[in-house]
Structure formats: C-alpha cells, structure tokens
C-alpha positions as CSV (number, residue, x, y, z in Angstrom):
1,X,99.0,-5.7,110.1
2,X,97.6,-9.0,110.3
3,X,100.3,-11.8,110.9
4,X,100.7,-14.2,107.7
5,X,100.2,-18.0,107.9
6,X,103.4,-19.0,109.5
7,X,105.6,-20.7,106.6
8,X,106.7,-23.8,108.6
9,X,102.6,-24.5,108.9
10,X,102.0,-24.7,105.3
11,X,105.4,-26.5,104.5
12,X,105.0,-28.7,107.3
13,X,101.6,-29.8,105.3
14,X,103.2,-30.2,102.2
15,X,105.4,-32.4,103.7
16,X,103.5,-34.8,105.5
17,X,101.1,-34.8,102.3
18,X,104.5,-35.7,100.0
19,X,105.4,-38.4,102.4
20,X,102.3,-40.2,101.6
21,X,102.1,-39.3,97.8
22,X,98.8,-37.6,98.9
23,X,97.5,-34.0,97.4
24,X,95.2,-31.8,100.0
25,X,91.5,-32.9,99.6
26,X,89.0,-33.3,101.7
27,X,88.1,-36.7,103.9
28,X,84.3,-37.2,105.0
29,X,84.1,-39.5,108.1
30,X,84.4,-42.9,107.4
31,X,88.0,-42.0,105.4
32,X,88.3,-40.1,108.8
33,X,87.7,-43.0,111.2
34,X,90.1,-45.2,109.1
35,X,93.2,-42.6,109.6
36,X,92.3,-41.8,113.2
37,X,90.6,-45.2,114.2
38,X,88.6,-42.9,116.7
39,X,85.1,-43.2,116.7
40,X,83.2,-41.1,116.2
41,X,82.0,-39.4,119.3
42,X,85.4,-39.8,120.7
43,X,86.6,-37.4,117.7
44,X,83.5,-34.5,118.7
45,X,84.7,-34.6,121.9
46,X,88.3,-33.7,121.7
47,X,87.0,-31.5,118.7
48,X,85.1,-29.1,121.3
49,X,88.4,-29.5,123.3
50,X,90.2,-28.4,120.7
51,X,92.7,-31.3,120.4
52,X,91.5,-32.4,116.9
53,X,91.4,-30.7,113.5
54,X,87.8,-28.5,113.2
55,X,85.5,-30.1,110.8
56,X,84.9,-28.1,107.8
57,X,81.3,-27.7,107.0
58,X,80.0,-28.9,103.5
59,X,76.4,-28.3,103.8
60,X,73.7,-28.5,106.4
61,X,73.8,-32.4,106.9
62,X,77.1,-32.9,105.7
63,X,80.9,-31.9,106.8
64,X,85.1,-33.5,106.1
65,X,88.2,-32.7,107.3
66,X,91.3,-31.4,105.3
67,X,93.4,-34.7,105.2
68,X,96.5,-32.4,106.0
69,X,94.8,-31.7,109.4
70,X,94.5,-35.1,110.1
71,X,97.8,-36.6,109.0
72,X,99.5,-33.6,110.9
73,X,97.8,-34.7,114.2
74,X,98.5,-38.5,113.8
75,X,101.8,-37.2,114.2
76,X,101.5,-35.1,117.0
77,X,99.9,-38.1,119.2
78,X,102.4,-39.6,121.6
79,X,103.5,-43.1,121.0
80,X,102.5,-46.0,122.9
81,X,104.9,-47.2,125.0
82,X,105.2,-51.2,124.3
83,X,105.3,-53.4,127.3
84,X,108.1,-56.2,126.9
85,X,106.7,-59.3,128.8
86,X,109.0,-62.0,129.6
C-alpha cells in the first residue's frame, strides 16, 4: 500500500499560504527571484542538489514553482546571524 501524503505536509502548506493571505498558484521566475532574491543560476544549482523546490514544467520553453514550495523553504533557511559592531 502506497504511503499517503503525510498530513502535517499539506497542512503545513495551508498554513504558511494563510499566513500571507495567499491561495496555492503557480509563480514563474521573476515572482520567484523576488521571494527567494536568488538568482537565477544560483536557484538551478541547488535545484540539481536538491535543496530547492523542483520546477514544475509548463511547456517546452516555459516552467513556475508552486508558491507553497517556495514560502515553505524561505522558512527552512537558517537566519543570519547579525553582527553587533560597537
């Protein structure tokens, strides 16, 4: 029996989606850029690393990114730690 989508995943994106009075759609790259400020090669790379959300293909030329995906790893990234300089 394949295992179910665990519950915590999907409420964990309704969650983060509520918090920013968003609804699931999709975000094409420069809507991706803003959220992530990463440019884009730095996103393919940890892409193929897997350490960002998988790109979700639209057509041949042509691809976005569930904006779930990408709010739930902004939120997995470790803060900066701030420097206090006297």
């Amino acid at each position: 029996m394949p295992n179910p989508t665990p519950v915590t995943a999907t409420n964990d994106r309704a969650a983060i989606l509520a918090s920013y009075g968003e609804s699931e759609r999709l975000c094409r790259e420069a809507e991706r850029k803003r959220i992530t400020s990463l440019s884009r090669s730095r996103a393919w790379e940890l892409e193929q690393q897997g350490k960002f959300p998988t790109r979700r293909r639209l057509g041949s030329n042509s691809c976005a990114w569930l904006l779930s995906d990408l709010l739930l790893w902004l939120h997995q990234q470790p803060q900066a730690k701030r420097s206090h300089a006297a």
